[in-house]
C-alpha positions in Angstrom: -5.9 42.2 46.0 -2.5 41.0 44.5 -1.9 39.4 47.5 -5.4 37.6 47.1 -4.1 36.7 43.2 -0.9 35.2 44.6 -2.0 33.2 47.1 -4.2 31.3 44.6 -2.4 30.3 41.8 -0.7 27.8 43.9 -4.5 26.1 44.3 -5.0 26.4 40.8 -2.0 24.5 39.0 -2.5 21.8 41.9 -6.1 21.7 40.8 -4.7 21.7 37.1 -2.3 18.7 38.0 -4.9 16.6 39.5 -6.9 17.0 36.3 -4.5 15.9 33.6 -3.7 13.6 36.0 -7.0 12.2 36.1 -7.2 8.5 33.6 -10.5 10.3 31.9 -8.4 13.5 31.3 -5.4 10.7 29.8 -8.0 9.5 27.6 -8.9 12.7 26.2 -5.5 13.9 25.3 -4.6 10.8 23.6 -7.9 10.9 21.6 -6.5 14.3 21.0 -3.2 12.9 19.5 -5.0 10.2 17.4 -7.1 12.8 15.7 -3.8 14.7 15.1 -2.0 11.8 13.5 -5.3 10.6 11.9 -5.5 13.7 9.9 -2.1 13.4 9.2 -2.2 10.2 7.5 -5.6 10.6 5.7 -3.6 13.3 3.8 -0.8 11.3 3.2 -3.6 8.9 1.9 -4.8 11.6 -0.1 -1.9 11.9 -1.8 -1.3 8.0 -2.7 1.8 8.9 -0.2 0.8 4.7 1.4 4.1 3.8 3.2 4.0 7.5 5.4 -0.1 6.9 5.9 0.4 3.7 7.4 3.3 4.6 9.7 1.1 7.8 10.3 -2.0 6.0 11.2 -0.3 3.1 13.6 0.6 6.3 15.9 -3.2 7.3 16.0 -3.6 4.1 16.8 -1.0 3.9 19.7 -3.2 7.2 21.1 -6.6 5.3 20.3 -6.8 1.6 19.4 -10.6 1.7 18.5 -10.2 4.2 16.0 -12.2 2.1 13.1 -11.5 4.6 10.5 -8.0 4.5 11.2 -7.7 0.5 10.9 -10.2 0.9 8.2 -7.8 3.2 6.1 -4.3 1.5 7.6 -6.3 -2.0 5.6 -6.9 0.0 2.7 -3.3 0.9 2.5 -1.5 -1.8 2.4 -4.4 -3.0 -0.1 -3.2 -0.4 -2.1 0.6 -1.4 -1.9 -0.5 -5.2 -2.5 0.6 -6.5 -6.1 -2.3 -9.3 -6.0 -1.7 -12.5 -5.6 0.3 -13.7 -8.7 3.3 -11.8 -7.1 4.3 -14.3 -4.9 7.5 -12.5 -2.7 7.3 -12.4 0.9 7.3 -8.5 1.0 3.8 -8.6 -1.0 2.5 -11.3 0.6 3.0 -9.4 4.3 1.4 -6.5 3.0 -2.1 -8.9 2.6 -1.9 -10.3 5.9 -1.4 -6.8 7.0 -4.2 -5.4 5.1 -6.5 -8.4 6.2 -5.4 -8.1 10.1 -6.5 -3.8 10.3 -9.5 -5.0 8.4 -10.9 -7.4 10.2 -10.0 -5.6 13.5 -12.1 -2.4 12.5 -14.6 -5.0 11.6 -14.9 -6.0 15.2 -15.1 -3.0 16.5 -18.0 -1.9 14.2 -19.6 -4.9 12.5 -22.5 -2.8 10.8 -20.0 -0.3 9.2 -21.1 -1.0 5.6 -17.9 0.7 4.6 -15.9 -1.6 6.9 -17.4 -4.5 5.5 -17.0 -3.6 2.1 -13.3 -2.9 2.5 -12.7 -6.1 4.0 -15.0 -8.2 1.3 -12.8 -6.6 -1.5 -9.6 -7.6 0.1 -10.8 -11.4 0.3 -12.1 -10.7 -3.7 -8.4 -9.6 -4.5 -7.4 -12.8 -2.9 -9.2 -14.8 -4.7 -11.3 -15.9 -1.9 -14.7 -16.7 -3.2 -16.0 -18.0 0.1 -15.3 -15.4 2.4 -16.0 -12.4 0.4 -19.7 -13.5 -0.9 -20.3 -13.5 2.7 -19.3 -9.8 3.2 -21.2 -8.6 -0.1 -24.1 -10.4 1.3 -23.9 -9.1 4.7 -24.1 -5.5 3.2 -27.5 -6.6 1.7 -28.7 -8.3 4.8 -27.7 -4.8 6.7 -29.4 -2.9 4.1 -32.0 -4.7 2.1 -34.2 -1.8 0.4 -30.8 0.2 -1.0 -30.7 -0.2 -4.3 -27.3 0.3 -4.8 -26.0 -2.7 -2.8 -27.6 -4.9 -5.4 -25.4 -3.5 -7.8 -22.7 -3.8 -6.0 -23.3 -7.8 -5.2 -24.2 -8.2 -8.7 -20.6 -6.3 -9.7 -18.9 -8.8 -7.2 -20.7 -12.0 -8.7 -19.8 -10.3 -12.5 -16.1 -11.0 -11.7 -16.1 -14.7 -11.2 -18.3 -15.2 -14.2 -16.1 -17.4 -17.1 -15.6 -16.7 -21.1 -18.0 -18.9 -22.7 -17.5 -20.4 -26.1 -19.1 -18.0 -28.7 -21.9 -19.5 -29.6 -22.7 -21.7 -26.5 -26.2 -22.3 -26.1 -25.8 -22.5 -22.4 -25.9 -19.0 -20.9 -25.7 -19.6 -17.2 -21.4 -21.1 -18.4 -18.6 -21.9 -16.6 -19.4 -24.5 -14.2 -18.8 -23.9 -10.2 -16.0 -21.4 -9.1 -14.9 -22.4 -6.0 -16.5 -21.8 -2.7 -19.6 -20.8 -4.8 -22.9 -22.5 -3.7 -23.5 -25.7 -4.8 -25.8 -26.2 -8.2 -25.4 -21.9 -8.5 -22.6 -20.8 -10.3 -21.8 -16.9 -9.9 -23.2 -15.7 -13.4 -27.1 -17.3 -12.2 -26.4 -15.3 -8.8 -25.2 -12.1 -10.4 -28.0 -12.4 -12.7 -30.3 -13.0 -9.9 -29.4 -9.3 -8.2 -30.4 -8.0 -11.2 -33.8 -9.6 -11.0 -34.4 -8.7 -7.5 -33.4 -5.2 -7.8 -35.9 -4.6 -10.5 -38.6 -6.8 -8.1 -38.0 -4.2 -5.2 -39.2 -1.3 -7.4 -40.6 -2.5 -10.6 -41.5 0.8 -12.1 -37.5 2.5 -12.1 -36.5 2.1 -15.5 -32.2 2.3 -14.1 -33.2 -1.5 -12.9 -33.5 -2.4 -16.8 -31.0 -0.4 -18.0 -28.6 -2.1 -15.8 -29.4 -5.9 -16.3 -29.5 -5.4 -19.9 -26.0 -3.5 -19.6 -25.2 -7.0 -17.1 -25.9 -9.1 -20.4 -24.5 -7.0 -22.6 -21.2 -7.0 -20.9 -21.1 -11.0 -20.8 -18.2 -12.4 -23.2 -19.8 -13.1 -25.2 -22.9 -11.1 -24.7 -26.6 -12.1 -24.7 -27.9 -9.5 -26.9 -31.2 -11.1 -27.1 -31.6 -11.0 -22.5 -30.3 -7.3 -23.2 -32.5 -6.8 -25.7 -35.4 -7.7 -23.8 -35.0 -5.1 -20.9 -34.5 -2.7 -23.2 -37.5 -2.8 -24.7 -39.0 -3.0 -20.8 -37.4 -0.1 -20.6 -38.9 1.6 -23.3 -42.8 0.7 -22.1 -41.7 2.8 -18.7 -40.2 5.9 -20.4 -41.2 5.8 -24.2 -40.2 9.4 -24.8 -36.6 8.7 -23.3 -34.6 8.5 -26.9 -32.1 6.6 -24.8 -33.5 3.0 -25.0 -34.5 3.2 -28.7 -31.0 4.0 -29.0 -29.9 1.1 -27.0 -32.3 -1.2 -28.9 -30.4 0.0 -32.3 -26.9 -0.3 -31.0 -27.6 -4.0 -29.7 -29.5 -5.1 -32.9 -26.5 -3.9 -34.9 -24.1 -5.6 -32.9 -25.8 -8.6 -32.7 -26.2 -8.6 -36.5 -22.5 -7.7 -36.7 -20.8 -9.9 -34.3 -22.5 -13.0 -35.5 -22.4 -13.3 -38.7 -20.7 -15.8 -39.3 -23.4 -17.5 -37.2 -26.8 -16.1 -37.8 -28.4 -16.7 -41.4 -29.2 -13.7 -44.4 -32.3 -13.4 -43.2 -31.7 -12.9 -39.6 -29.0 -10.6 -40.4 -31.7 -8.9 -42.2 -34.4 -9.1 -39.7 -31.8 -7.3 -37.2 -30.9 -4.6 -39.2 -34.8 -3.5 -40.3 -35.1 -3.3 -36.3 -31.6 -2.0 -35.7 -33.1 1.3 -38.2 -36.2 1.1 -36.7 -35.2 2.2 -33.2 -32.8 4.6 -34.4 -35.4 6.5 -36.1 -37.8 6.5 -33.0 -34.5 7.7 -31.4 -33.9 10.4 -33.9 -37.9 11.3 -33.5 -37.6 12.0 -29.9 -34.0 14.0 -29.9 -33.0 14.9 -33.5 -29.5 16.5 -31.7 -27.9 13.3 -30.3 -25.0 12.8 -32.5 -23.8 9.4 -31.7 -27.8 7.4 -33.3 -26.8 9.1 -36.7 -23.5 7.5 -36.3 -25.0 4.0 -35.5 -27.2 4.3 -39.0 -24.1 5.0 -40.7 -22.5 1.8 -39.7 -25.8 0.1 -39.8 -25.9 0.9 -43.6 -22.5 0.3 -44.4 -21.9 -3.0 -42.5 -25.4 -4.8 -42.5 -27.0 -3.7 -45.6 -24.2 -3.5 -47.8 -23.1 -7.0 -46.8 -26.4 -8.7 -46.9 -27.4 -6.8 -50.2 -24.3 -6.9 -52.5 -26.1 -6.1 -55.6 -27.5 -2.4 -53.7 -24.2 -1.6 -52.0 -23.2 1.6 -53.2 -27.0 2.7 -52.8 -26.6 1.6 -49.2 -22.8 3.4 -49.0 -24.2 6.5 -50.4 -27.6 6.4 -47.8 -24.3 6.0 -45.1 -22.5 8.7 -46.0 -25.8 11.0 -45.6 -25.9 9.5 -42.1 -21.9 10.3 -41.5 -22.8 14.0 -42.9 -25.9 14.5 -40.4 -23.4 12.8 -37.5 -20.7 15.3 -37.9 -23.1 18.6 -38.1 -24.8 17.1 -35.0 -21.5 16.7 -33.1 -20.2 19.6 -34.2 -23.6 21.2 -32.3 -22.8 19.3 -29.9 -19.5 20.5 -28.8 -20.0 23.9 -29.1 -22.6 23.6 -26.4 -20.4 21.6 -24.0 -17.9 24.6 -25.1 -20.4 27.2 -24.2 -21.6 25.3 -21.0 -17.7 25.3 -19.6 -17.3 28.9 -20.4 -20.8 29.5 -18.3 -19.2 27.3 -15.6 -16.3 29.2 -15.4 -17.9 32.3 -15.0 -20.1 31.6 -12.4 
């Protein structure tokens, strides 16, 4: 029996041999390896560690040069390191042809990646290059045309190339053309346009509202009145949701505020009586949300009081009610985020 045992070990380590010799069984170690070191760097990623994730990540892809991820995350490294393109050294400048050339390759290798295309689309959009990285943003919504999301994410890209306009410019599609933008479009009349068609896919989602008005609102200067608008949409989907009253409110107020110099006594007025109006509806609905007493403090104080200077310690007094009711309504407020930690942290 031990003499049977003997005899074939010899067969099996030539049996072994011919395996691991074997170009499928080479193949398999060195996928082996390029998970190892693939690992390896992704921590080192992890960990902001760049310079070791990158050397890290060209040895996994010595072992497997179609690793994706790994030329995904070697491009996203260097991004990382990259200065942008006002640092103009050599050193800097090497690390974005770097970040460009792992890009692009795991873009060949998977072309329907979305995360893969993103990467790359953002490398061209920290280069400045219009041309090339509308065509990426847009190849995520061609790839993908019912997921919400992506819209935003155009729209975010557009949001970037969108100018200052003069306060008080009449013309709200500003700026004139960026370069590489589409002739006769500029990026503002395309970012608003993702807005649009993200509310035209599903017209009954309030978030589609809530985000274009937030897309106007963040304009510099902002369109209150565009804002405005989906707000109130907003309100006819979900009128027992305080938070659209309270948006209403905010951007009256700030409307009134901001222009003032601008808009006449009357308007000021006008936006103030609706400013209150949808802080009270607000109130109405949730009486414990701390920050719409706020806003009728400073509605009170810096509306009314201005436009009414004969009644302005009757409108200073009516906002220090509204500061009182603020502060027992925050403090409520905290001592249930206090309590809901202390139940986290149990559990």
């Amino acid at each position: 029996m031990r003499q049977r045992l003997l005899n074939t070990i010899p067969l099996i380590i030539l049996v072994l041999a011919i395996v691991f010799a074997s170009p499928g069984c080479g193949k398999f170690i060195g996928k082996l390896q390029a998970n190892y070191y693939f690992a390896q760097a992704n921590k080192y990623f992890a960990e902001s560690q760049y310079r070791n994730a990158i050397e890290q990540y060209e040895i996994a892809l010595a072992y497997n040069p179609n690793l994706v991820e790994a030329y995904q995350y070697l491009g996203e490294s260097y991004k990382n390191l990259y200065r942008g393109p006002a640092v103009d050294t050599p050193e800097n400048n090497e690390r974005a042809d770097k970040a460009l050339e792992a890009l692009r390759r795991a873009y060949e290798i998977d072309p329907y990646d979305k995360d893969v295309i993103y990467s790359l689309g953002d490398m061209y959009d920290r280069l400045r290059n219009f041309e090339e990285a509308e065509k990426l943003y847009l190849r995520i919504l061609e790839l993908e045309p019912t997921n919400m999301e992506n819209y935003y994410v155009v729209a975010g890209f557009y949001k970037k190339y969108v100018p200052v306009r003069a306060t008080g410019s009449s013309d709200q599609q500003a700026g004139g053309e960026t370069e590489g933008a589409e002739e006769g479009m500029t990026p503002f009349q395309k970012a608003e346009e993702m807005y649009l068609r993200r509310i035209e896919l599903d017209p009954e989602n309030p978030e589609g509202y809530a985000y274009a008005a937030q897309f106007y609102e963040d304009l510099r200067p902002p369109d209150f009145d565009k804002a405005y608008k989906f707000h109130v949409y907003r309100t006819k989907l979900e009128p027992d949701n305080y938070i659209p009253w309270y948006a209403i409110g905010v951007n009256r107020f700030y409307k009134a505020h901001r222009l003032q110099n601008i808009l006449s006594r009357e308007e000021r007025i006008k936006l103030g009586e609706e400013a209150i109006s949808a802080l009270k509806k607000a109130i109405e609905i949730n009486p414990s949300y701390s920050f719409t007493y706020s806003y009728m403090n400073i509605v009170y104080r810096n509306i009314y009081a201005v436009v009414y200077p004969e009644r302005k310690s009757r409108y200073i007094e009516e906002a220090d009610i509204w500061v009182q009711r603020f502060d027992e309504a925050r403090k409520k407020e905290l001592e249930r985020e206090k309590l809901e930690r202390e139940l986290r942290g149990i559990r």
